[in-house]
Biopython code that builds the backbone (N, CA, C, O; Angstrom):
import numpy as np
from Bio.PDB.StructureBuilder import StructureBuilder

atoms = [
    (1, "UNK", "N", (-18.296, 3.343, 7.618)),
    (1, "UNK", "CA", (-17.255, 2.779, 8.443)),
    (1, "UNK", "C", (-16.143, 2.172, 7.589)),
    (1, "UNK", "O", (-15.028, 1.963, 8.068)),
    (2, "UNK", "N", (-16.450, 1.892, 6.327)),
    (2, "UNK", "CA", (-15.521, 0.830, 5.138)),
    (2, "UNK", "C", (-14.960, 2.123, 5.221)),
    (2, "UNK", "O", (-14.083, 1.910, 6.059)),
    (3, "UNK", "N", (-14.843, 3.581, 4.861)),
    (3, "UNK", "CA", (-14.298, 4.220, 4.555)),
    (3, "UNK", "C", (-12.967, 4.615, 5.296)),
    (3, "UNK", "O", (-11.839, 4.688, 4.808)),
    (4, "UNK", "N", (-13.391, 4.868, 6.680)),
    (4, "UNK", "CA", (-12.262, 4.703, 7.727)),
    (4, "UNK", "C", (-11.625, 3.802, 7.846)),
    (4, "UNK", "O", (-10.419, 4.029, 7.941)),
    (5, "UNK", "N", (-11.977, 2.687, 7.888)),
    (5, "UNK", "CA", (-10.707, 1.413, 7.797)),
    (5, "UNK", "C", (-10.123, 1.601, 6.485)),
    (5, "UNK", "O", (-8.898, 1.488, 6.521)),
    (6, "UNK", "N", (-10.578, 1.840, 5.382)),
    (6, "UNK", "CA", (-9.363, 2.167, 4.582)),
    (6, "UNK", "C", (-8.740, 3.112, 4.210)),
    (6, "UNK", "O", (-7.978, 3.000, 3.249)),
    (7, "UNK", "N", (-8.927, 4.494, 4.989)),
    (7, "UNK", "CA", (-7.939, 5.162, 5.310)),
    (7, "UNK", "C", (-6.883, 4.843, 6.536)),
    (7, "UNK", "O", (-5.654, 4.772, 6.560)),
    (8, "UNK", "N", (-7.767, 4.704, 7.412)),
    (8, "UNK", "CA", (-6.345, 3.586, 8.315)),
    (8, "UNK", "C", (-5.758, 2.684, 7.276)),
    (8, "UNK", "O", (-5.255, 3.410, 6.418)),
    (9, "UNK", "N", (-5.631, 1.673, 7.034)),
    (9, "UNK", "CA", (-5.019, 0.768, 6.635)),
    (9, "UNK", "C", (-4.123, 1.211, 5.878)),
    (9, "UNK", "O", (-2.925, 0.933, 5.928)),
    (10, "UNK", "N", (-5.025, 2.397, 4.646)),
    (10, "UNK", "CA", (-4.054, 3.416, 3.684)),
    (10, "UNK", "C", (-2.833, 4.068, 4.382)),
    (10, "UNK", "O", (-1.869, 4.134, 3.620)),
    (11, "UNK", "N", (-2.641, 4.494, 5.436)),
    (11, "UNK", "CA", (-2.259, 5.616, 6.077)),
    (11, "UNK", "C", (-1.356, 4.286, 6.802)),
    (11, "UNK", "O", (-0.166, 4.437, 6.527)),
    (12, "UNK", "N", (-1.509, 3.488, 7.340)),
    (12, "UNK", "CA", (-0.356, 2.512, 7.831)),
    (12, "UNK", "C", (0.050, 1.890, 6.648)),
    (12, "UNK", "O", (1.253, 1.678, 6.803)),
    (13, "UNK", "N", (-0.312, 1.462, 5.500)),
    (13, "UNK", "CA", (0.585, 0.635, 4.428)),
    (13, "UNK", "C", (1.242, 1.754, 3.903)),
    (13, "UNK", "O", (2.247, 1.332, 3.330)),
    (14, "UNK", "N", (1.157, 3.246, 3.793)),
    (14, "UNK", "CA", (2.002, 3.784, 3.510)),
    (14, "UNK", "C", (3.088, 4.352, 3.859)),
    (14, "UNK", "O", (3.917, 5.035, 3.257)),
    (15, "UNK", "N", (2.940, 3.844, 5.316)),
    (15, "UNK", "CA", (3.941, 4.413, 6.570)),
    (15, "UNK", "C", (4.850, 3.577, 5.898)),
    (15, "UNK", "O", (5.762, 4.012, 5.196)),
    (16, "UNK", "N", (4.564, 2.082, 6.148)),
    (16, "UNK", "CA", (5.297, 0.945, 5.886)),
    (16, "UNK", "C", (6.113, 0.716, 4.746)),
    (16, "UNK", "O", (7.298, 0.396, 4.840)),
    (17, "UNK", "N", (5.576, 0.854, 3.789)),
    (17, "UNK", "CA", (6.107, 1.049, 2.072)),
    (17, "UNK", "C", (7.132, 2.148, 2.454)),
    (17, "UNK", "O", (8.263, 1.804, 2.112)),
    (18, "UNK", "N", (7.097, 3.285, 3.018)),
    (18, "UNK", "CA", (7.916, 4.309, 3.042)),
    (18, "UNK", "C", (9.087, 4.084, 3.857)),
    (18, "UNK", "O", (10.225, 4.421, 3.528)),
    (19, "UNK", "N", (8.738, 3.450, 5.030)),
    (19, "UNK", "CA", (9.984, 2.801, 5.855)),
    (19, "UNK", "C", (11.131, 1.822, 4.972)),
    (19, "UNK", "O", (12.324, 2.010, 4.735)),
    (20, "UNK", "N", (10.177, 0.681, 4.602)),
    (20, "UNK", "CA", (11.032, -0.246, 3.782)),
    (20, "UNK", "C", (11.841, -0.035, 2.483)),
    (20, "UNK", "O", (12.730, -0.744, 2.011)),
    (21, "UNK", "N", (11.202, 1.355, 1.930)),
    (21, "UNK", "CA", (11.853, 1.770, 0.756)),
    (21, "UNK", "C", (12.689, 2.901, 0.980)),
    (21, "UNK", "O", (12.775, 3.899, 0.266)),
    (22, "UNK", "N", (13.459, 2.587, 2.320)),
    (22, "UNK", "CA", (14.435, 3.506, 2.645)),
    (22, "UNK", "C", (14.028, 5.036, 2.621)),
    (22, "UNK", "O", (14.973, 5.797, 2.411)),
    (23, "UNK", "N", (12.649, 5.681, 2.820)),
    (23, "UNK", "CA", (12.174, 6.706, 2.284)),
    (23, "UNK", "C", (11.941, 6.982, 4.238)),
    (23, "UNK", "O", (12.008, 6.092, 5.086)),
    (24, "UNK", "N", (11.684, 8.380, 4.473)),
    (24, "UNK", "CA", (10.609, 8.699, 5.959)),
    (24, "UNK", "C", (9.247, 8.805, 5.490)),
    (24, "UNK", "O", (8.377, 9.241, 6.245)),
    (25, "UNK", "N", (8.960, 8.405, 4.183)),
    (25, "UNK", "CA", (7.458, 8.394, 4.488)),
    (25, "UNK", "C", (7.387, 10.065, 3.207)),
    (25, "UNK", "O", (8.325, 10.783, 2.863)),
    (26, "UNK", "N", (6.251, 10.133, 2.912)),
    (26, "UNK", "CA", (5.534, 11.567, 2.185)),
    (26, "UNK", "C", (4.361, 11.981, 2.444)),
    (26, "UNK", "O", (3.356, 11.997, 1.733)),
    (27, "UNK", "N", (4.604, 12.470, 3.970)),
    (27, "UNK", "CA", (3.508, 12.982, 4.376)),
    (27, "UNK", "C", (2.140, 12.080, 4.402)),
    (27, "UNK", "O", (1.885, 11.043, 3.790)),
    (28, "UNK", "N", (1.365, 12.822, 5.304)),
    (28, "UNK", "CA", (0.620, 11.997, 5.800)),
    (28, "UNK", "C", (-0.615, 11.681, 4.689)),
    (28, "UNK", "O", (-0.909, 10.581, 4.223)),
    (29, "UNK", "N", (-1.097, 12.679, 4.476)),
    (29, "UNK", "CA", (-1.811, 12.583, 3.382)),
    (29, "UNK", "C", (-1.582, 11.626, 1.747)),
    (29, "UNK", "O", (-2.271, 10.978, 0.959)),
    (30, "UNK", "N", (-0.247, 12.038, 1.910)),
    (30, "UNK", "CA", (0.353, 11.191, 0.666)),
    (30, "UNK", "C", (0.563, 10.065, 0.963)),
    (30, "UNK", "O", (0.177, 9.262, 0.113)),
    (31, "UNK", "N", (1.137, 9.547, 2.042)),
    (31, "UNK", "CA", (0.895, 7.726, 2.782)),
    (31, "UNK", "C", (-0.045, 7.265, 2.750)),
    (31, "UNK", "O", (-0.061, 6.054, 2.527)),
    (32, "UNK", "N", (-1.528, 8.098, 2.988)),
    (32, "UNK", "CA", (-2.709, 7.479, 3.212)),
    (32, "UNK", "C", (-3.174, 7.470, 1.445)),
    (32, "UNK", "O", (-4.054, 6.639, 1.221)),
    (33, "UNK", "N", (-2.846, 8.030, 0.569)),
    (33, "UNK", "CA", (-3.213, 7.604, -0.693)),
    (33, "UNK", "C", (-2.429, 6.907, -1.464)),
    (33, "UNK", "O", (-2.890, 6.570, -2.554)),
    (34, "UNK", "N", (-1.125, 6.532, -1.128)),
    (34, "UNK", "CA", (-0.028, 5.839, -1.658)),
    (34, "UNK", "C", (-0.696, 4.412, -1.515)),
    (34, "UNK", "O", (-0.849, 3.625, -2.450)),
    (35, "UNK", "N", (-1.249, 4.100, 0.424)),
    (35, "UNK", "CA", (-1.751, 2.721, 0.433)),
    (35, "UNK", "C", (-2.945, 2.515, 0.215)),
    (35, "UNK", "O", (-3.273, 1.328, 0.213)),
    (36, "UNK", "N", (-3.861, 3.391, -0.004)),
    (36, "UNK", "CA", (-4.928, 3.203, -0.797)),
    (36, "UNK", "C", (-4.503, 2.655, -2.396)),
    (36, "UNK", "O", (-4.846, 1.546, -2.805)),
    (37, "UNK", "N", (-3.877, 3.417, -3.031)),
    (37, "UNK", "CA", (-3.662, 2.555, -4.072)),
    (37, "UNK", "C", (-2.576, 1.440, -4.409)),
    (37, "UNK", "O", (-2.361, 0.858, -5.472)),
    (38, "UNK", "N", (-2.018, 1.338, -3.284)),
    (38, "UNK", "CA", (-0.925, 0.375, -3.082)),
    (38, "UNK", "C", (-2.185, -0.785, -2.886)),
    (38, "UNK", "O", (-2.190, -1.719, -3.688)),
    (39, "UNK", "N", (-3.012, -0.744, -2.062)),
    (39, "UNK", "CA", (-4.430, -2.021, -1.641)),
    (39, "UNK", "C", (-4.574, -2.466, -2.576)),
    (39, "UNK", "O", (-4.459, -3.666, -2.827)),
    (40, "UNK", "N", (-4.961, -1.310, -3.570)),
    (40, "UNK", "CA", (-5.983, -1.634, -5.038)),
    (40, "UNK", "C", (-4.788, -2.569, -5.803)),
    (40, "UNK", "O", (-5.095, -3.710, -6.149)),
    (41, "UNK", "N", (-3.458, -2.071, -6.050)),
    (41, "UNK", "CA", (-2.699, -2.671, -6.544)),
    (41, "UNK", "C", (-1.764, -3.929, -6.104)),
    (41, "UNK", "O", (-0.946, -4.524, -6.806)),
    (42, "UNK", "N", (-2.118, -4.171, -4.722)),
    (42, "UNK", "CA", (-2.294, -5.397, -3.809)),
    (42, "UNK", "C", (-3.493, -6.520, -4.106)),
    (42, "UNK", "O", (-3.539, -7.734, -3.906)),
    (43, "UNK", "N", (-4.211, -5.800, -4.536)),
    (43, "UNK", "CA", (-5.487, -6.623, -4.956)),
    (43, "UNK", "C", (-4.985, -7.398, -5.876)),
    (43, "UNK", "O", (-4.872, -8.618, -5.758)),
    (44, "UNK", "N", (-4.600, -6.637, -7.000)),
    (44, "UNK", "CA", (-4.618, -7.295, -8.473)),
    (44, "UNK", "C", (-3.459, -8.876, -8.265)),
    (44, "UNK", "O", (-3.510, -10.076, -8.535)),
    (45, "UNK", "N", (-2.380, -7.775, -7.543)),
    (45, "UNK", "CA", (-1.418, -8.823, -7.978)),
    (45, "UNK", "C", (-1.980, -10.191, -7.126)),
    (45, "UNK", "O", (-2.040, -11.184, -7.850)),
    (46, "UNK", "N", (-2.435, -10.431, -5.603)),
    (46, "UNK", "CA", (-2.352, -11.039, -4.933)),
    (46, "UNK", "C", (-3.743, -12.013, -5.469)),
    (46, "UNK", "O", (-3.745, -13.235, -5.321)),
    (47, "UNK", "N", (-4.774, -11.339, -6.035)),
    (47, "UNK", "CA", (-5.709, -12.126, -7.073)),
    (47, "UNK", "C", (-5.256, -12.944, -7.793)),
    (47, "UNK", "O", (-5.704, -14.088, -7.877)),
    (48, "UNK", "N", (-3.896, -12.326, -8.697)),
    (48, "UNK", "CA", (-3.127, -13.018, -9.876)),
    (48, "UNK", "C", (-2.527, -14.565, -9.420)),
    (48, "UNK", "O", (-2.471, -15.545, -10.163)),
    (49, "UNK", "N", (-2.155, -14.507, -8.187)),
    (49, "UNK", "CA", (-1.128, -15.344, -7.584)),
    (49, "UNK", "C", (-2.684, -16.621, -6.840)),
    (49, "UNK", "O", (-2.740, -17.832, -6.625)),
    (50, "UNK", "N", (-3.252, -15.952, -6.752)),
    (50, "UNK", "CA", (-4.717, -17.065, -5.818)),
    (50, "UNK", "C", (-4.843, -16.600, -4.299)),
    (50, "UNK", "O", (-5.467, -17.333, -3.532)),
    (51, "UNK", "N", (-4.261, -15.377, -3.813)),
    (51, "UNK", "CA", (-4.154, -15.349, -2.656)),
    (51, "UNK", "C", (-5.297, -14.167, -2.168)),
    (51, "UNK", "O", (-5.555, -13.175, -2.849)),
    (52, "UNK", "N", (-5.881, -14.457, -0.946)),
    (52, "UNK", "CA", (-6.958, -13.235, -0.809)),
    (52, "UNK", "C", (-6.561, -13.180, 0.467)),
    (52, "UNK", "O", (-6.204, -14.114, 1.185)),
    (53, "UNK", "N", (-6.682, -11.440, 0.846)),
    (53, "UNK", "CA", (-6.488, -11.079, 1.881)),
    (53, "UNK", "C", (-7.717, -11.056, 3.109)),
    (53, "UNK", "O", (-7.452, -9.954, 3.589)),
    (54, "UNK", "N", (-8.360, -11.335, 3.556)),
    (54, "UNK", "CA", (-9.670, -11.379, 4.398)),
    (54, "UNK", "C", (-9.586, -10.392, 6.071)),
    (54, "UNK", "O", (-10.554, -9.847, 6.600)),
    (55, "UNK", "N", (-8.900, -10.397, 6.328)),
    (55, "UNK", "CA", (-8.834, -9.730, 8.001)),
    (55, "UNK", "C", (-7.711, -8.484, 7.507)),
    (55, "UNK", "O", (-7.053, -8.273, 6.488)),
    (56, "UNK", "N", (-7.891, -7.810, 8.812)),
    (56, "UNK", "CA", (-7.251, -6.568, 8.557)),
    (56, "UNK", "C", (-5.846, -6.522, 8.726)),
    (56, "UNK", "O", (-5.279, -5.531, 8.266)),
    (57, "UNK", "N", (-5.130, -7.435, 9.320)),
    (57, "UNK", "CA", (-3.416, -7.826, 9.077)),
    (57, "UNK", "C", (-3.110, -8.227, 7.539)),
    (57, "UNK", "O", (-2.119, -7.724, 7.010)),
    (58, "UNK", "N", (-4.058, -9.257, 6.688)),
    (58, "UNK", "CA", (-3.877, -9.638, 5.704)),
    (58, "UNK", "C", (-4.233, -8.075, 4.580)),
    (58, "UNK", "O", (-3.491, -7.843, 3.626)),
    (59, "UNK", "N", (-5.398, -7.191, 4.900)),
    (59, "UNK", "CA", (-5.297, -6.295, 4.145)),
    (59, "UNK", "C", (-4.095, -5.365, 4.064)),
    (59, "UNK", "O", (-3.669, -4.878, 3.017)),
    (60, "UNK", "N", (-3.420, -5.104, 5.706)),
    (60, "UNK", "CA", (-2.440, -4.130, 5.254)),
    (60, "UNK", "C", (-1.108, -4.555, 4.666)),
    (60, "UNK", "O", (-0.139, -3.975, 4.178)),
    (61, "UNK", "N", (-1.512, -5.981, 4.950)),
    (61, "UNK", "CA", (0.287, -6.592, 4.044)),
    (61, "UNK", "C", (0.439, -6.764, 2.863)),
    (61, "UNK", "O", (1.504, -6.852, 2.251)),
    (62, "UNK", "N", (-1.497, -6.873, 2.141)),
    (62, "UNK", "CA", (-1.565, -6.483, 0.694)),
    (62, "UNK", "C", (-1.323, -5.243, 0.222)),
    (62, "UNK", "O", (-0.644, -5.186, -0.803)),
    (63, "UNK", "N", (-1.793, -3.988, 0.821)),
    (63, "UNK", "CA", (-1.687, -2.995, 0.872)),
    (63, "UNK", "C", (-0.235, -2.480, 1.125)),
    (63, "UNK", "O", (-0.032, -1.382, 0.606)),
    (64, "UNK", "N", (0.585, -2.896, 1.650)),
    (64, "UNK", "CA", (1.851, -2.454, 1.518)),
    (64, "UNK", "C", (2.628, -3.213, 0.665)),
    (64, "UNK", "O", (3.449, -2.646, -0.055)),
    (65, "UNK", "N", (2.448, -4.776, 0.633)),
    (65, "UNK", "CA", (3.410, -4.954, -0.940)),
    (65, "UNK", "C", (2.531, -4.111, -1.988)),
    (65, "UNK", "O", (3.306, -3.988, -2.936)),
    (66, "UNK", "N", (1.252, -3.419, -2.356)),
    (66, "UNK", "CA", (1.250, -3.172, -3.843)),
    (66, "UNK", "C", (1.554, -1.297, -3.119)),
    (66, "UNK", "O", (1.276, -0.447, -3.965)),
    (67, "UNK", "N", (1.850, -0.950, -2.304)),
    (67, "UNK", "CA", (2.606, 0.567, -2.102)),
    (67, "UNK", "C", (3.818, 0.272, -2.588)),
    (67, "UNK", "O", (4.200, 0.927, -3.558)),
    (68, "UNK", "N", (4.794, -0.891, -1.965)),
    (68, "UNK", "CA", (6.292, -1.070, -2.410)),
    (68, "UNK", "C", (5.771, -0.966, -3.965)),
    (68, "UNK", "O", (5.768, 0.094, -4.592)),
    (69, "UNK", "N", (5.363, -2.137, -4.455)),
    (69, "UNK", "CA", (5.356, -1.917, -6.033)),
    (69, "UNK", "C", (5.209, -0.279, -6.810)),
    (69, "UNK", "O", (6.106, 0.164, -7.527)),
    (70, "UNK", "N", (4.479, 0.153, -6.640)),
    (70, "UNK", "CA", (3.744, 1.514, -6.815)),
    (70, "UNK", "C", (5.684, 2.338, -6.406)),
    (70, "UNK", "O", (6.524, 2.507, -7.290)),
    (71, "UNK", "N", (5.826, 2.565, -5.435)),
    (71, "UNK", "CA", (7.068, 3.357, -5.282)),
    (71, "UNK", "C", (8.258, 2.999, -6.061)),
    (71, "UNK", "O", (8.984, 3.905, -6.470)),
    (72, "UNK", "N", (8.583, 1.557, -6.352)),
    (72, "UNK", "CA", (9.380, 0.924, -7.247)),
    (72, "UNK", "C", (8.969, 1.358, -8.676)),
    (72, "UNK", "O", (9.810, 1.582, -9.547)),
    (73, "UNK", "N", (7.540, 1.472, -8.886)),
    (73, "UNK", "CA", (7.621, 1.617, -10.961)),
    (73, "UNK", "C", (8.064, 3.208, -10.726)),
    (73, "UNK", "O", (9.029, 3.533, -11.418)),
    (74, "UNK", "N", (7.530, 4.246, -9.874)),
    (74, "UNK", "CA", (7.340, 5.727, -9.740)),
    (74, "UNK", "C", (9.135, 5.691, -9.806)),
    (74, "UNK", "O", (9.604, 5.831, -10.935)),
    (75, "UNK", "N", (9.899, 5.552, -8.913)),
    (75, "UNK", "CA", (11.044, 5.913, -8.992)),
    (75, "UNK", "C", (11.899, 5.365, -10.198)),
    (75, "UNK", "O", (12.936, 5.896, -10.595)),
    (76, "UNK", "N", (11.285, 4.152, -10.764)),
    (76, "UNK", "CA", (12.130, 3.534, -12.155)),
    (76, "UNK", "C", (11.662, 4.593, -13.267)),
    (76, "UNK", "O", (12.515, 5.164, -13.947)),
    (77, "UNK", "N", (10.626, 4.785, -13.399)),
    (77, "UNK", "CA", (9.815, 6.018, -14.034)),
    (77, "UNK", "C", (10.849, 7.514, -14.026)),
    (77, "UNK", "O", (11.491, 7.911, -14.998)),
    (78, "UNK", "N", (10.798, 8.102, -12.820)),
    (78, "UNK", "CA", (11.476, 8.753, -12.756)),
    (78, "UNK", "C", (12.849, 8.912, -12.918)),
    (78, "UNK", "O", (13.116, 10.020, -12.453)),
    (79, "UNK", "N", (13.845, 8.385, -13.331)),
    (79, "UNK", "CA", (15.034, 8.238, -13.553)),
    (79, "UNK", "C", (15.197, 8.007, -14.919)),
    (79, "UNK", "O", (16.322, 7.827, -15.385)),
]
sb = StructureBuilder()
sb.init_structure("model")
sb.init_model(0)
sb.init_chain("A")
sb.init_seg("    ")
for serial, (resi, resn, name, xyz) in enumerate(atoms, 1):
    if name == "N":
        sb.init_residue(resn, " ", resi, " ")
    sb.init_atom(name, np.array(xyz, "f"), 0.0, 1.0, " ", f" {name:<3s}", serial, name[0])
structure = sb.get_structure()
């Protein structure tokens, strides 16, 4: 069941990251692994700072600031 909630969550933090970064999104598949590792990279930072996410509103808002991050280094990268 852990597995499905974090493809949901993946699959909405990457909707989100994609909206806010002026983007429509990269496919569905690619949203749902963008916020999978946008989570993981939500983790770190939001660890760094003292903050833990516990319920599933708090996971996807971790999960979409570390997607924004993730799309921000990829496109600085790329250029």
């Amino acid at each position: 069941m852990r597995i499905i909630w974090s493809l949901i969550v993946g699959g909405v933090a990457g909707w989100l990251a994609g909206q806010m970064m002026k983007g429509g999104g990269y496919g569905l598949l690619a949203n749902i692994a963008l916020g999978i590792v946008g989570g993981i990279i939500g983790d770190l930072v939001f660890g760094v700072l003292g903050l833990a996410a516990t319920h599933l509103l708090g996971r996807i808002i971790c999960a979409t600031v570390g997607a924004v991050l993730l799309i921000v280094v990829v496109r600085a990268v790329r250029k």
